[in-house]
C-alpha positions in Angstrom: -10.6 1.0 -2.8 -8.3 3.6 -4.7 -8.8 3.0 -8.3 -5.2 2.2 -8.9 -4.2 -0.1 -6.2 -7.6 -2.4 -8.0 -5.9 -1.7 -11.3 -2.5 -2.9 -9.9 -4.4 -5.6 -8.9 -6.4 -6.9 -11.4 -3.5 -6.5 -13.4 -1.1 -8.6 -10.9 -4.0 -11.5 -11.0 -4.3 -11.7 -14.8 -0.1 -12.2 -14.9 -0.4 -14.5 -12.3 2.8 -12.7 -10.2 2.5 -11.2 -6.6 0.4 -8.6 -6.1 1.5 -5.5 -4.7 -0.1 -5.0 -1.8 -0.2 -8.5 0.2 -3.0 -9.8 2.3 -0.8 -8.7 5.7 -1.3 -4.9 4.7 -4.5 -5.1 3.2 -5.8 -7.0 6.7 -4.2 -3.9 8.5 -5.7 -1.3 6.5 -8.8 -2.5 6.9 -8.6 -2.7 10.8 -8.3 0.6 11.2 -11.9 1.7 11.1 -13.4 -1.2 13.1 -10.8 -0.4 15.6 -11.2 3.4 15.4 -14.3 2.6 15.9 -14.3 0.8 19.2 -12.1 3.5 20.3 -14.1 6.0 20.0 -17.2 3.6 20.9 -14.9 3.2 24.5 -14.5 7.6 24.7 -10.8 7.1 23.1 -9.4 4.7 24.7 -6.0 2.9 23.5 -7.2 -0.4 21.4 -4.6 -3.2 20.7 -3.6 -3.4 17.0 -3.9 -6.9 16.4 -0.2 -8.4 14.8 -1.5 -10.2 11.8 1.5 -11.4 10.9 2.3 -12.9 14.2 5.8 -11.0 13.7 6.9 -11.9 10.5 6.4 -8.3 9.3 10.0 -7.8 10.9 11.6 -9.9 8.0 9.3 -9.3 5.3 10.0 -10.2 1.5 11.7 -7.8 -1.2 8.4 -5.9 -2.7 6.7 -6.7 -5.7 8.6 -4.2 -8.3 5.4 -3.1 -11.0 4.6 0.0 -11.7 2.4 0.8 -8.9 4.7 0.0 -6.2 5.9 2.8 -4.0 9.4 1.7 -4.7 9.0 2.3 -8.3 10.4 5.5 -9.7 10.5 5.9 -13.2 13.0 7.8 -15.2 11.6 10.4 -17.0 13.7 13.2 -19.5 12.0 16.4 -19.3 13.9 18.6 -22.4 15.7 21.4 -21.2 14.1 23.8 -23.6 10.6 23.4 -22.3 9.1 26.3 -20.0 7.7 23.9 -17.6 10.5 22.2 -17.0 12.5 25.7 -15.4 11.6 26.1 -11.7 
């Protein structure tokens, strides 16, 4: 696990709010490798994705807003005089 989806979290536990990523997604993520797996165990073949939502992931809730989430876009100044800042 990437080091700042366990911060994000850890850090969503300890508030006691929603974490970011929700047990739907974190189930699908982690089907991916048992099911590439039995694809390629089968030489490739097509494996069904199971729906672990059972179709709710068509009307899902707003996302978590935190600092993590992909939503989140911060607004950062950069002075005009700095050399970096000229592309």
């Amino acid at each position: 696990m990437d080091y700042l989806v366990m911060r994000a979290f850890l850090e969503a536990v300890k508030a006691g709010t929603d974490t970011p990523i929700d047990v739907y997604d974190t189930a699908a993520w982690m089907a991916v490798t048992c099911l590439s797996e039995a694809s390629v165990a089968t030489g490739g073949m097509p494996v069904c994705f199971p729906d672990f939502t059972n179709g709710k992931w068509l009307i899902r809730k707003p996302p978590v807003e935190s600092e993590y989430s992909l939503e989140y876009i911060p607004n950062i100044q950069i002075p005009e005089d700095e050399p970096h800042a000229r592309v």
